[in-house]
mmCIF file of the C-alpha atoms, coordinates in Angstrom:
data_MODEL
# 
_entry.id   MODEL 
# 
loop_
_atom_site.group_PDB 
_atom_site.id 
_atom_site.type_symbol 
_atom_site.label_atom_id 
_atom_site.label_alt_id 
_atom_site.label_comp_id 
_atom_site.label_asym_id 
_atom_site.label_entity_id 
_atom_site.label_seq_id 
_atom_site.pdbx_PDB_ins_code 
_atom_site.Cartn_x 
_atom_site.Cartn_y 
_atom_site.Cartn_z 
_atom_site.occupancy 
_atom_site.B_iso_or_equiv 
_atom_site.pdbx_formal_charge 
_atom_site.auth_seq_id 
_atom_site.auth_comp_id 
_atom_site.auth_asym_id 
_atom_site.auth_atom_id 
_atom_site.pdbx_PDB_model_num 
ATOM 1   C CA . UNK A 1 1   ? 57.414 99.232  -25.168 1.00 0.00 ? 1   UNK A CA 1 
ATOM 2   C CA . UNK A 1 2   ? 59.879 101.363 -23.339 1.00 0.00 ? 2   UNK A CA 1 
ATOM 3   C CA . UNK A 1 3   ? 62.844 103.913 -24.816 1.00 0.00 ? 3   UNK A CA 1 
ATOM 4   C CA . UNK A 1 4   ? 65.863 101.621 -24.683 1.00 0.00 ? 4   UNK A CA 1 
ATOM 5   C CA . UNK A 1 5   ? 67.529 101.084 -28.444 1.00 0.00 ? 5   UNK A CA 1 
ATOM 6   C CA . UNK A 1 6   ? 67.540 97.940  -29.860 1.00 0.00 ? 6   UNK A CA 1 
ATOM 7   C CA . UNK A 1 7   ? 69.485 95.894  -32.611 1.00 0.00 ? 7   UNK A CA 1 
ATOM 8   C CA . UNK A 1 8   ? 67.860 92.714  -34.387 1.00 0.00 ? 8   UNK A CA 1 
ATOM 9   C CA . UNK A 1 9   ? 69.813 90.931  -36.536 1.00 0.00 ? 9   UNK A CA 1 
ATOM 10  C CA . UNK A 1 10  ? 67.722 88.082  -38.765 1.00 0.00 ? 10  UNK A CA 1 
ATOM 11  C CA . UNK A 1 11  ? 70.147 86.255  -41.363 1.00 0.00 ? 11  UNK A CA 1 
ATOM 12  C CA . UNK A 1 12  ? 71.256 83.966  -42.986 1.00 0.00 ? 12  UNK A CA 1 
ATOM 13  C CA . UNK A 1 13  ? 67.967 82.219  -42.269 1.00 0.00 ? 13  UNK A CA 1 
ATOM 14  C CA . UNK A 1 14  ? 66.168 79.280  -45.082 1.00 0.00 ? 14  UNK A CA 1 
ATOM 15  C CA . UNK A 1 15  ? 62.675 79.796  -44.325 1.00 0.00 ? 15  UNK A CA 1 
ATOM 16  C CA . UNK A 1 16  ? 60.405 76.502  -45.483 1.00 0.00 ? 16  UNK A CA 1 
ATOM 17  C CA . UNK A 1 17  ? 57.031 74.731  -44.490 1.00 0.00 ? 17  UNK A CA 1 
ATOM 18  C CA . UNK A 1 18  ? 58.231 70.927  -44.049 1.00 0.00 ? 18  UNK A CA 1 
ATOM 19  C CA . UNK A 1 19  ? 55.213 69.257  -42.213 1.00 0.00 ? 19  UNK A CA 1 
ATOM 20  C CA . UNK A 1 20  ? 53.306 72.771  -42.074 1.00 0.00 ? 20  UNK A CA 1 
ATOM 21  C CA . UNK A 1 21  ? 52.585 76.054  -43.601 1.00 0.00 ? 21  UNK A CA 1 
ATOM 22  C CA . UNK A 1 22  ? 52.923 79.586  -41.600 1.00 0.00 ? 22  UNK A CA 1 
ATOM 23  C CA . UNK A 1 23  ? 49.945 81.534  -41.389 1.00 0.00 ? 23  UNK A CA 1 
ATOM 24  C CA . UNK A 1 24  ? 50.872 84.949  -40.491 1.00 0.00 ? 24  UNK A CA 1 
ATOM 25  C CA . UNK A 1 25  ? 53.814 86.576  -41.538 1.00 0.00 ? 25  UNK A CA 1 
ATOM 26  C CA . UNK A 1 26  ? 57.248 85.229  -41.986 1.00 0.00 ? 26  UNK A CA 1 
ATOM 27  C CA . UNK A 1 27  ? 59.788 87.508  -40.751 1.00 0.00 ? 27  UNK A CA 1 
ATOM 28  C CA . UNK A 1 28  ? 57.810 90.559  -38.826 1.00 0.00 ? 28  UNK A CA 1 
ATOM 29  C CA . UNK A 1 29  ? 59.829 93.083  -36.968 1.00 0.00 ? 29  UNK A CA 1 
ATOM 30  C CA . UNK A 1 30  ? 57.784 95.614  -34.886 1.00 0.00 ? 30  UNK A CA 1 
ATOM 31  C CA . UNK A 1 31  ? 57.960 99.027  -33.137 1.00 0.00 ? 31  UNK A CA 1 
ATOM 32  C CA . UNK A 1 32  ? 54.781 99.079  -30.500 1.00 0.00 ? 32  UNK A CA 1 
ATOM 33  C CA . UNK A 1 33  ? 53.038 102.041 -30.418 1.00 0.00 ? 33  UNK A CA 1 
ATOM 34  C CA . UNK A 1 34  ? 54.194 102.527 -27.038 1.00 0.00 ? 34  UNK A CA 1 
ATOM 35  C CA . UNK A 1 35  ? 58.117 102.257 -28.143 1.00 0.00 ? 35  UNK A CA 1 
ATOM 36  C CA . UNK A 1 36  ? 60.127 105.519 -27.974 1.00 0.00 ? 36  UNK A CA 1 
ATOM 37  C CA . UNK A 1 37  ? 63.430 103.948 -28.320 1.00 0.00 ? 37  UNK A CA 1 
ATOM 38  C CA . UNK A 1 38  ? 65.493 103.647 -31.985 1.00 0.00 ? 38  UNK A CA 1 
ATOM 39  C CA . UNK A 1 39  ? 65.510 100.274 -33.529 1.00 0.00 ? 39  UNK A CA 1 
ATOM 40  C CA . UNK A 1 40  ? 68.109 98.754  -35.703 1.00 0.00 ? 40  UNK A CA 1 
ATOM 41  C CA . UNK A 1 41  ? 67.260 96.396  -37.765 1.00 0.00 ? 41  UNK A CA 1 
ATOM 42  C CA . UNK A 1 42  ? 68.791 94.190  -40.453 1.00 0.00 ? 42  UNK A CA 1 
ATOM 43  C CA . UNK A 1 43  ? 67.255 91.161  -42.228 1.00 0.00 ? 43  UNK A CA 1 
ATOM 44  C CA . UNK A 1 44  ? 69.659 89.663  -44.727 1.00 0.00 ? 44  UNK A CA 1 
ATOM 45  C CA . UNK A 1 45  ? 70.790 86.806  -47.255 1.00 0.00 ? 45  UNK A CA 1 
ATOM 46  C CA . UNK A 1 46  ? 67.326 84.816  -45.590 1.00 0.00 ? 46  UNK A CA 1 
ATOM 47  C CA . UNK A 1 47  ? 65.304 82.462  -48.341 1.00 0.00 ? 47  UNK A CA 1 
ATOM 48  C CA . UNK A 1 48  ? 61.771 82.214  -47.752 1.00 0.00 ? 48  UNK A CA 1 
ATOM 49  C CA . UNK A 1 49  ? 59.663 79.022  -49.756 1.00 0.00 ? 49  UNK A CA 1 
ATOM 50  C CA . UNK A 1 50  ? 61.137 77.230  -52.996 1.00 0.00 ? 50  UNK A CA 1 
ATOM 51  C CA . UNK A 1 51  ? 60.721 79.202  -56.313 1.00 0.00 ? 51  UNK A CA 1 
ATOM 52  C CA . UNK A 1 52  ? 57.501 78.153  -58.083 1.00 0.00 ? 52  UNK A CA 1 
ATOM 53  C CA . UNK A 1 53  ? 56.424 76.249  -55.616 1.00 0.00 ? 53  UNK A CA 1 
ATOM 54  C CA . UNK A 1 54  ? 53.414 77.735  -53.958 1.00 0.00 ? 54  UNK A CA 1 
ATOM 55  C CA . UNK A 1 55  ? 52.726 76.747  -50.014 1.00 0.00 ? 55  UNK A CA 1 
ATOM 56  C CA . UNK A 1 56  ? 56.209 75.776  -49.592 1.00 0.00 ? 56  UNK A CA 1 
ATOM 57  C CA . UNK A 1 57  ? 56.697 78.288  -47.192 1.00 0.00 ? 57  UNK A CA 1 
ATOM 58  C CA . UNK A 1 58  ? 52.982 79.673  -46.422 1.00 0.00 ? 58  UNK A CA 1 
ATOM 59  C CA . UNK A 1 59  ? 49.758 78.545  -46.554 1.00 0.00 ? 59  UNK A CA 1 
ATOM 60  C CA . UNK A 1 60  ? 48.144 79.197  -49.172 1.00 0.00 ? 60  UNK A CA 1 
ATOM 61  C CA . UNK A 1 61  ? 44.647 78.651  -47.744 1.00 0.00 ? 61  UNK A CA 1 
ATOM 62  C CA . UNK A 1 62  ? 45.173 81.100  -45.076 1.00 0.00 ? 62  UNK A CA 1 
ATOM 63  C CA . UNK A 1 63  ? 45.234 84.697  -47.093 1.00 0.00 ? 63  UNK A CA 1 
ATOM 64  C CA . UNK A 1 64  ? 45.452 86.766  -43.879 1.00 0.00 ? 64  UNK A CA 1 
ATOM 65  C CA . UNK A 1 65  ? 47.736 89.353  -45.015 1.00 0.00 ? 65  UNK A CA 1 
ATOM 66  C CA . UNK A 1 66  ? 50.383 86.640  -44.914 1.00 0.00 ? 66  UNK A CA 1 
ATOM 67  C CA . UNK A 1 67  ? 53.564 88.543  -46.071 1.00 0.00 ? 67  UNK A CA 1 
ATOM 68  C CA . UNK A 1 68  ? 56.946 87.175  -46.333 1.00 0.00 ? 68  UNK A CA 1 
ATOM 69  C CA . UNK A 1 69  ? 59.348 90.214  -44.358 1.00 0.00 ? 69  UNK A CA 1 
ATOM 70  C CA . UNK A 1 70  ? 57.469 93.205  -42.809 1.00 0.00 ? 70  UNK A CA 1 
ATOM 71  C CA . UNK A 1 71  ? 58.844 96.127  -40.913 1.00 0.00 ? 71  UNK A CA 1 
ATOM 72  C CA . UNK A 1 72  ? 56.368 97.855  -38.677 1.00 0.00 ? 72  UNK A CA 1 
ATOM 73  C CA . UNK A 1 73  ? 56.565 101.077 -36.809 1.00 0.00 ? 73  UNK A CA 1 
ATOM 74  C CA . UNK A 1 74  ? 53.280 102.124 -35.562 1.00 0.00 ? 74  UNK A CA 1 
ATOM 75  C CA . UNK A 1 75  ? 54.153 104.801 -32.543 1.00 0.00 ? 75  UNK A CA 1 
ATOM 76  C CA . UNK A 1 76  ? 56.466 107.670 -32.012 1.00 0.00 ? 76  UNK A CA 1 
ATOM 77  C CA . UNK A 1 77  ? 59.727 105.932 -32.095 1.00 0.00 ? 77  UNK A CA 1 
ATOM 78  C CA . UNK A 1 78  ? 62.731 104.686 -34.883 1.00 0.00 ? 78  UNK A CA 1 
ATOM 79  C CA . UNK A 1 79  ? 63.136 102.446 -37.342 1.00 0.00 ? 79  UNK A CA 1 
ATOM 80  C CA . UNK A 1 80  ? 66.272 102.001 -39.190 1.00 0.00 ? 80  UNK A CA 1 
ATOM 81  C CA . UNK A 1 81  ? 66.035 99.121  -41.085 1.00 0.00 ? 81  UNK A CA 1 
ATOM 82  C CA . UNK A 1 82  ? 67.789 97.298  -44.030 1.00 0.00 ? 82  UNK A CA 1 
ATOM 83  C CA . UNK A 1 83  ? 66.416 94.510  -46.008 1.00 0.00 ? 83  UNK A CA 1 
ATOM 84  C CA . UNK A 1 84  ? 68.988 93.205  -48.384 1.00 0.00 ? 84  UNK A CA 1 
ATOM 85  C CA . UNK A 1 85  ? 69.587 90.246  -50.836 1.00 0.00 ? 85  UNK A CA 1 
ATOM 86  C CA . UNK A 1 86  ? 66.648 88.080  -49.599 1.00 0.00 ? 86  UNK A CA 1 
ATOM 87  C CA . UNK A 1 87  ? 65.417 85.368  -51.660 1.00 0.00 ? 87  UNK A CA 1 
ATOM 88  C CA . UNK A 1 88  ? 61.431 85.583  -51.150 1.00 0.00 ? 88  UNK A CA 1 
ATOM 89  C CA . UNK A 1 89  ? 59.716 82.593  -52.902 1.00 0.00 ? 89  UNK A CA 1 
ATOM 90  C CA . UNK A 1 90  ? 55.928 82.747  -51.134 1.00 0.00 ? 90  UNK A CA 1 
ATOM 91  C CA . UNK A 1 91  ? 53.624 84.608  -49.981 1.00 0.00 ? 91  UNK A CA 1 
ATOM 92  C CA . UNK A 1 92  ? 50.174 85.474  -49.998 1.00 0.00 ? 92  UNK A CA 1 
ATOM 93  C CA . UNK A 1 93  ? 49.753 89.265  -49.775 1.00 0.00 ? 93  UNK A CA 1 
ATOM 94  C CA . UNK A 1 94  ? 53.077 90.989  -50.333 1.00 0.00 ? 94  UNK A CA 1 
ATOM 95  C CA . UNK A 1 95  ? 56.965 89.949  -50.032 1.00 0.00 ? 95  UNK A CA 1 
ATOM 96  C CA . UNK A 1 96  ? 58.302 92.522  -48.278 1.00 0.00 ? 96  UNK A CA 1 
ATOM 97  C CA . UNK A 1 97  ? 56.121 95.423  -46.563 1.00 0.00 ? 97  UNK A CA 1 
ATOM 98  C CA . UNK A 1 98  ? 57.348 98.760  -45.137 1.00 0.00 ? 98  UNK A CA 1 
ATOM 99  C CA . UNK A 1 99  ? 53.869 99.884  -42.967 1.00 0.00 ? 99  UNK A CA 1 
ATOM 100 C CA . UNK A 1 100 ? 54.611 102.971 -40.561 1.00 0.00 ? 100 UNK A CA 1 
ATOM 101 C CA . UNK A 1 101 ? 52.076 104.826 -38.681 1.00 0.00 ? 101 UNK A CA 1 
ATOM 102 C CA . UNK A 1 102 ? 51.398 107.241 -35.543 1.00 0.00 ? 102 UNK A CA 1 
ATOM 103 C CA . UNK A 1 103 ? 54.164 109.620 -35.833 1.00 0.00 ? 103 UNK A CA 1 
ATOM 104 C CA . UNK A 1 104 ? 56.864 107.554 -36.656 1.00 0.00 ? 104 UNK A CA 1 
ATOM 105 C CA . UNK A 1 105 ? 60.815 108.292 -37.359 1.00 0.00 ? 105 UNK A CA 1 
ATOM 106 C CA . UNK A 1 106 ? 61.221 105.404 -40.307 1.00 0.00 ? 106 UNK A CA 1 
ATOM 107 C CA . UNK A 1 107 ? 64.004 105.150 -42.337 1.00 0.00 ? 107 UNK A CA 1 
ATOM 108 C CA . UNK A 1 108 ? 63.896 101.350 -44.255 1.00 0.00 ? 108 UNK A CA 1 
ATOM 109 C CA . UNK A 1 109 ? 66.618 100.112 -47.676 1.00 0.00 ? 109 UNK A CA 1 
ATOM 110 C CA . UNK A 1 110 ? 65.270 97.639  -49.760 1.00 0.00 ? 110 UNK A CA 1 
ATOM 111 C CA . UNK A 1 111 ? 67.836 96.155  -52.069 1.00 0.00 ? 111 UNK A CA 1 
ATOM 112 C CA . UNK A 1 112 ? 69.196 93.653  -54.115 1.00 0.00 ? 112 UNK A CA 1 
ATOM 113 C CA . UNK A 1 113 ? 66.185 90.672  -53.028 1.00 0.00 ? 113 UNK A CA 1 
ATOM 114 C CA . UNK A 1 114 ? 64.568 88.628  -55.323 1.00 0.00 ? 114 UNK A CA 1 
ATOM 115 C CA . UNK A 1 115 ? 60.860 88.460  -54.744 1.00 0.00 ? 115 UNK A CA 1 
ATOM 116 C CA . UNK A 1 116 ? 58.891 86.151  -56.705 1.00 0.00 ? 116 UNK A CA 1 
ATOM 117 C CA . UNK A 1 117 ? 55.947 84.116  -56.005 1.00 0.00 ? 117 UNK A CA 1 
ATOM 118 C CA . UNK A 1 118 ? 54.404 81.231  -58.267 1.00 0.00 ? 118 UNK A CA 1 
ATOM 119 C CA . UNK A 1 119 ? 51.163 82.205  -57.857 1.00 0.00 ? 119 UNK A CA 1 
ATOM 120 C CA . UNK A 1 120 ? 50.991 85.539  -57.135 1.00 0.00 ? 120 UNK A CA 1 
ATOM 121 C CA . UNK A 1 121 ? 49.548 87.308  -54.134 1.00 0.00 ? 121 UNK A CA 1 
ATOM 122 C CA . UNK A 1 122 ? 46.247 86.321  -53.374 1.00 0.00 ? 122 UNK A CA 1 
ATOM 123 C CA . UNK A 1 123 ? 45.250 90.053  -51.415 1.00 0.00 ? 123 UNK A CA 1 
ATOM 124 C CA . UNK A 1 124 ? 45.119 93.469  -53.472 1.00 0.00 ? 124 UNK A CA 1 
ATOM 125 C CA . UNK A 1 125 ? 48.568 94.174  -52.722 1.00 0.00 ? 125 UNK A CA 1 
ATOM 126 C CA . UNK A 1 126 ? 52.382 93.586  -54.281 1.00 0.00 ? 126 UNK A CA 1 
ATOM 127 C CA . UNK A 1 127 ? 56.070 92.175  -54.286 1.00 0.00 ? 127 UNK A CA 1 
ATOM 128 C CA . UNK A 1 128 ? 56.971 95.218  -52.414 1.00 0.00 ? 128 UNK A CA 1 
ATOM 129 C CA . UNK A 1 129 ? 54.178 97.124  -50.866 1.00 0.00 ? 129 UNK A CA 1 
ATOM 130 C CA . UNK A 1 130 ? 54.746 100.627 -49.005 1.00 0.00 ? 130 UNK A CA 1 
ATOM 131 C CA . UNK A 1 131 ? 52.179 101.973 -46.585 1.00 0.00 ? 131 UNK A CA 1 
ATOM 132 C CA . UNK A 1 132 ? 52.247 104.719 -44.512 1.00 0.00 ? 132 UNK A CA 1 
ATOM 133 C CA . UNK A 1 133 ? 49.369 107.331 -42.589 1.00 0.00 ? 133 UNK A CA 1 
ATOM 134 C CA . UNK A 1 134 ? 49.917 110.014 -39.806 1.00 0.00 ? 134 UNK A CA 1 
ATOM 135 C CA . UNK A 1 135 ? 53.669 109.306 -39.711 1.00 0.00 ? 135 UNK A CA 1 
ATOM 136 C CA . UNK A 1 136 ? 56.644 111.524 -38.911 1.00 0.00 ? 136 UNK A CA 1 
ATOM 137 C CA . UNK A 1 137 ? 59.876 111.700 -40.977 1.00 0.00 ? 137 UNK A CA 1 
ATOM 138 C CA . UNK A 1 138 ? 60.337 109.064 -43.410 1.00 0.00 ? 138 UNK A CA 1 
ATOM 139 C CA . UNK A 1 139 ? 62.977 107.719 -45.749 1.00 0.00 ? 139 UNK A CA 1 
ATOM 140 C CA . UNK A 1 140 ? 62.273 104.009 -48.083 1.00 0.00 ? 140 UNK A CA 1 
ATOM 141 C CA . UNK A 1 141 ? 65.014 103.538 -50.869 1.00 0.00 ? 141 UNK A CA 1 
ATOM 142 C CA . UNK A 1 142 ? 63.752 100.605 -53.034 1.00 0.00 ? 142 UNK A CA 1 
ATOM 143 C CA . UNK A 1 143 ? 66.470 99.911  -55.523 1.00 0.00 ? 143 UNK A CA 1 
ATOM 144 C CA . UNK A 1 144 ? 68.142 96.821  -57.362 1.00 0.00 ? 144 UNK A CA 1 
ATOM 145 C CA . UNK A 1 145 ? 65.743 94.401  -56.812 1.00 0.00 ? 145 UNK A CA 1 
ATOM 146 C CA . UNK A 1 146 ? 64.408 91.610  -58.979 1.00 0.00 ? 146 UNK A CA 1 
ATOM 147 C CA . UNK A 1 147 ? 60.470 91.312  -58.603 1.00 0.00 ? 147 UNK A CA 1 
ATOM 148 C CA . UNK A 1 148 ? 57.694 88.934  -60.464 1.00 0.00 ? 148 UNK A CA 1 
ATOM 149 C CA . UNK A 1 149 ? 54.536 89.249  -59.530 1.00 0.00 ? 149 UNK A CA 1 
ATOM 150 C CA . UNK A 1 150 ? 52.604 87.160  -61.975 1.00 0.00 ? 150 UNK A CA 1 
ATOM 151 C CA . UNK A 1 151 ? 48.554 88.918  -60.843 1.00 0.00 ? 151 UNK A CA 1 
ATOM 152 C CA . UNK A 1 152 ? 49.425 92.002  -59.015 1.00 0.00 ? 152 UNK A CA 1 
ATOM 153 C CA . UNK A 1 153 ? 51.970 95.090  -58.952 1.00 0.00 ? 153 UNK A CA 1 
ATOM 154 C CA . UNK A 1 154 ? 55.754 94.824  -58.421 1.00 0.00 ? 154 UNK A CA 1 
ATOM 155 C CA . UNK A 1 155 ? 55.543 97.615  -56.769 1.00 0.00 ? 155 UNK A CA 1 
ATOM 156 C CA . UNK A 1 156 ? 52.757 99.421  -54.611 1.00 0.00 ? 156 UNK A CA 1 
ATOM 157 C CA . UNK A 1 157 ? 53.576 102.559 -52.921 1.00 0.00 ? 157 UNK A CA 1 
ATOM 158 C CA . UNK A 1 158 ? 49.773 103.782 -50.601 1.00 0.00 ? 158 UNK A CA 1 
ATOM 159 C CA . UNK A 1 159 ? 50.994 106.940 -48.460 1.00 0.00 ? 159 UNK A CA 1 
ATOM 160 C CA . UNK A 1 160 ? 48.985 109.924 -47.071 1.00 0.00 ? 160 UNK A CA 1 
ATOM 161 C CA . UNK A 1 161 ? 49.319 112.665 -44.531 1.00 0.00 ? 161 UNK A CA 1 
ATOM 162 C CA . UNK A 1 162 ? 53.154 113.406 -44.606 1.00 0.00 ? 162 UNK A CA 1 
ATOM 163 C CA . UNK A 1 163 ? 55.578 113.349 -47.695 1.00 0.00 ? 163 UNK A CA 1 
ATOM 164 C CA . UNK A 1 164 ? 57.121 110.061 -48.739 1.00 0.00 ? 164 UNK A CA 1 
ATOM 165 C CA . UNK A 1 165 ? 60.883 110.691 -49.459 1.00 0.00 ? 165 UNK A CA 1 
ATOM 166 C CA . UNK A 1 166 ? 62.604 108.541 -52.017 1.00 0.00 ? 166 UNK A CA 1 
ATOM 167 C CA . UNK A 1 167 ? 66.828 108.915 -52.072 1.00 0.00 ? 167 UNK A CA 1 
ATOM 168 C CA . UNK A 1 168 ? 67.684 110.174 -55.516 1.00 0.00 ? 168 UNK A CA 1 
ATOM 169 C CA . UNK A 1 169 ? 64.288 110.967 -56.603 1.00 0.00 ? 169 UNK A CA 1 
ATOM 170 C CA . UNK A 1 170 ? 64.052 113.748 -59.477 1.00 0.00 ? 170 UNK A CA 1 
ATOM 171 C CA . UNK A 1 171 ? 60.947 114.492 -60.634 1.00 0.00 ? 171 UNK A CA 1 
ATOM 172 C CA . UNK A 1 172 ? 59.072 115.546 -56.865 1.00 0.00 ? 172 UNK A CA 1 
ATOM 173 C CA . UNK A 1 173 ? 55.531 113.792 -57.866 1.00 0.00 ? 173 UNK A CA 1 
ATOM 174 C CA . UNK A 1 174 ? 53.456 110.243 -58.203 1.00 0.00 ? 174 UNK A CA 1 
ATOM 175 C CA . UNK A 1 175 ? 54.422 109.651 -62.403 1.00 0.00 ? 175 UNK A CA 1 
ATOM 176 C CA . UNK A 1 176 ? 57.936 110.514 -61.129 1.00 0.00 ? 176 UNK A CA 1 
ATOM 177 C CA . UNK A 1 177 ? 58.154 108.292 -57.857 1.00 0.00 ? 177 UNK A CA 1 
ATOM 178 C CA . UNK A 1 178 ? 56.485 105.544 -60.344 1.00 0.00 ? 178 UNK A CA 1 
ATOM 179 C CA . UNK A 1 179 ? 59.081 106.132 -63.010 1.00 0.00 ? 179 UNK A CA 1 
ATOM 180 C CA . UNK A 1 180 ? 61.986 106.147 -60.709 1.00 0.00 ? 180 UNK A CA 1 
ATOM 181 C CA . UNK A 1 181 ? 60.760 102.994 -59.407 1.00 0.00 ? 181 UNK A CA 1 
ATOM 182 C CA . UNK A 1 182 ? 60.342 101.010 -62.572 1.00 0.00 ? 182 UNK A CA 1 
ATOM 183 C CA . UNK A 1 183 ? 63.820 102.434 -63.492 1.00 0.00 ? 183 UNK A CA 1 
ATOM 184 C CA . UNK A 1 184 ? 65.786 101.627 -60.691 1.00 0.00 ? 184 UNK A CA 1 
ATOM 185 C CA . UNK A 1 185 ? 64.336 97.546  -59.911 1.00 0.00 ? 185 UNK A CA 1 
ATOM 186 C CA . UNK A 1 186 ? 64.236 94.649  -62.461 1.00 0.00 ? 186 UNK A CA 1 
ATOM 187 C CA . UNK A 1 187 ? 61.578 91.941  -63.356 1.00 0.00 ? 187 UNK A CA 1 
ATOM 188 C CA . UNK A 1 188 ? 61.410 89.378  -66.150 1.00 0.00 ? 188 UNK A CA 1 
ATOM 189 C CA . UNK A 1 189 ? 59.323 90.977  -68.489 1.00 0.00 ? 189 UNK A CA 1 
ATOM 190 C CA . UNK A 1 190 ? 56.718 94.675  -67.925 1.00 0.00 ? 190 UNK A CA 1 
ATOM 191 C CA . UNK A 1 191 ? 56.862 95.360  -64.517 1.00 0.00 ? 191 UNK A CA 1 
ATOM 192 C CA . UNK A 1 192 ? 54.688 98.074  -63.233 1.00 0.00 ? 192 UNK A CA 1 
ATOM 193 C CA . UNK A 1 193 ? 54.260 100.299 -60.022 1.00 0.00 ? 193 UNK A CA 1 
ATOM 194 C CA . UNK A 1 194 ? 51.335 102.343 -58.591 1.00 0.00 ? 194 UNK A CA 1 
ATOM 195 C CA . UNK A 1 195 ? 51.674 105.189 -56.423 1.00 0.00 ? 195 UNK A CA 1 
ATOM 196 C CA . UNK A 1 196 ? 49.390 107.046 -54.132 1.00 0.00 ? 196 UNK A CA 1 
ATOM 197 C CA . UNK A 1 197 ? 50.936 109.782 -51.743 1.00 0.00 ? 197 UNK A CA 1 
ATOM 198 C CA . UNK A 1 198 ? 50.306 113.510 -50.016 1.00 0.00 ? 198 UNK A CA 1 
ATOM 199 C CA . UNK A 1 199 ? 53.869 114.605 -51.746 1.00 0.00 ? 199 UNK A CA 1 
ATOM 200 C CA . UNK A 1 200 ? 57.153 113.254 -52.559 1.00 0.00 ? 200 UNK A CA 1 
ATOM 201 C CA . UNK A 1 201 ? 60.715 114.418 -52.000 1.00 0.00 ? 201 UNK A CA 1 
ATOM 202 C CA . UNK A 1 202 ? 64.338 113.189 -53.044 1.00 0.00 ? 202 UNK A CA 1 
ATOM 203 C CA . UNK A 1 203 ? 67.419 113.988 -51.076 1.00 0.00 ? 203 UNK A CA 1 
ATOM 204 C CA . UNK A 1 204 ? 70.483 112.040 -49.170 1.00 0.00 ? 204 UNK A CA 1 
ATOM 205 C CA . UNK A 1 205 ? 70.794 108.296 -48.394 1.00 0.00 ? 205 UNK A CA 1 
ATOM 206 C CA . UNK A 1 206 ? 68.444 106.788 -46.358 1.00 0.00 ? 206 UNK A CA 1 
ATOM 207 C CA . UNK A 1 207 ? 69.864 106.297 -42.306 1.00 0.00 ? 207 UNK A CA 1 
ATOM 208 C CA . UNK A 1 208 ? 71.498 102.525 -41.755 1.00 0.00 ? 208 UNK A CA 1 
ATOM 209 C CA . UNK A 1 209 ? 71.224 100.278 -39.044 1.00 0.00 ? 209 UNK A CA 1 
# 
C-alpha cells in the first residue's frame, strides 16, 4: 500500500527444492490494490528447478497455480517490469505470468528466458501466460525466448476490457498478435500460441525499470 516508488531487484538467484518443494509461486512480485506508487522491477539471470527434472524446484503434488516468476498489479498504480534471461525448469501452472487488473499502469519485457518444464503444466495454462481484465494502459513485449511446453501452449495471451499493446505488432488483431508471437520466440519443435483479447495495438518500446 501507499504512493512511494519502489525498486526490486531479484538476480542472480538458483532457485531449487533440496529437502522440500515450494508450493506457491516462486518468484511473485506484487502491486496491492491499494498501491498508487510506480514500481520497478527487474528479475534476472535467476534458475528455477533442474531441466527435466520435475519437483526439483516445486511440488508437484500441490497444483495451486504454482508458477515459477509472476508479476502482479491488481490496483491503480505502476508496474515497470523486466524479466530477462531466466532459466525456468518447473512449474506447475505457468513459468512466467504477467496478471494485471483494476486499472492498472503495466508495462512488463519478457526476453531471452528459457522456460521449459519436464512435465508440463499440470493447470490449463502455459510457459508464458498473459492475463489481464479492467486494466488501464498496458504494454507486454514477449520476444526471444526459448519455450517447451510438452501438454499445454507456449504461449497464452487471455485479455478483455482494454486493448493489449504488443511493441512492433503489425497486423492490429488475435491471428496477428498469435503470429507475431510464434515469430518472434523459439521452441524445439511446433510451438503454438492462443490469444483472446478486446483489441490489440503495436507501437514504441515497452517503459524499463
Amino acid at each position: 500500500s501507499g504512493t512511494g516508488n519502489v525498486t526490486t531487484t531479484i538476480s542472480g538467484n538458483t532457485f531449487l527444492a533440496g529437502s522440500s518443494t515450494f508450493k506457491g509461486d516462486v518468484i511473485d512480485v506484487l502491486n496491492q490494490a491499494s498501491y498508487l506508487g510506480i514500481h520497478r522491477a527487474t528479475i534476472s539471470g535467476n534458475t528455477i528447478g533442474t531441466q527435466g527434472d520435475n519437483g526439483s524446484a516445486v511440488d508437484p503434488n500441490h497444483n495451486q497455480f504454482d508458477t515459477a516468476i509472476e508479476v502482479e498489479a491488481v490496483g491503480p498504480g505502476t508496474m515497470i517490469g523486466l524479466i530477462d534471461n531466466n532459466s525456468v525448469f518447473d512449474y506447475n501452472y505457468s513459468g512466467i505470468e504477467a496478471i494485471f487488473a483494476g486499472d492498472a499502469t503495466y508495462d512488463l519485457t519478457i526476453t531471452n528466458n528459457h522456460v521449459s518444464d519436464g512435465l508440463g503444466t499440470q493447470g490449463a495454462s502455459a510457459a508464458i501466460f498473459a492475463f489481464g481484465a479492467d486494466f488501464g494502459d498496458t504494454c507486454i513485449q514477449i520476444d526471444g525466448n526459448f519455450l517447451d511446453d510438452p501438454t499445454n501452449d507456449e504461449m497464452v495471451v487471455d485479455v478483455f476490457d482494454a486493448p493489449y499493446r504488443d511493441p512492433g505488432l503489425v497486423t492490429l488483431n488475435d491471428p496477428g498478435l498469435e503470429d507475431h508471437l510464434l515469430a518472434t520466440n523459439t521452441g524445439p519443435g511446433s510451438s503454438t500460441a492462443q490469444v483472446f483479447t478486446d483489441g490489440v495495438a503495436g507501437g514504441g518500446a515497452c517503459a524499463q525499470p
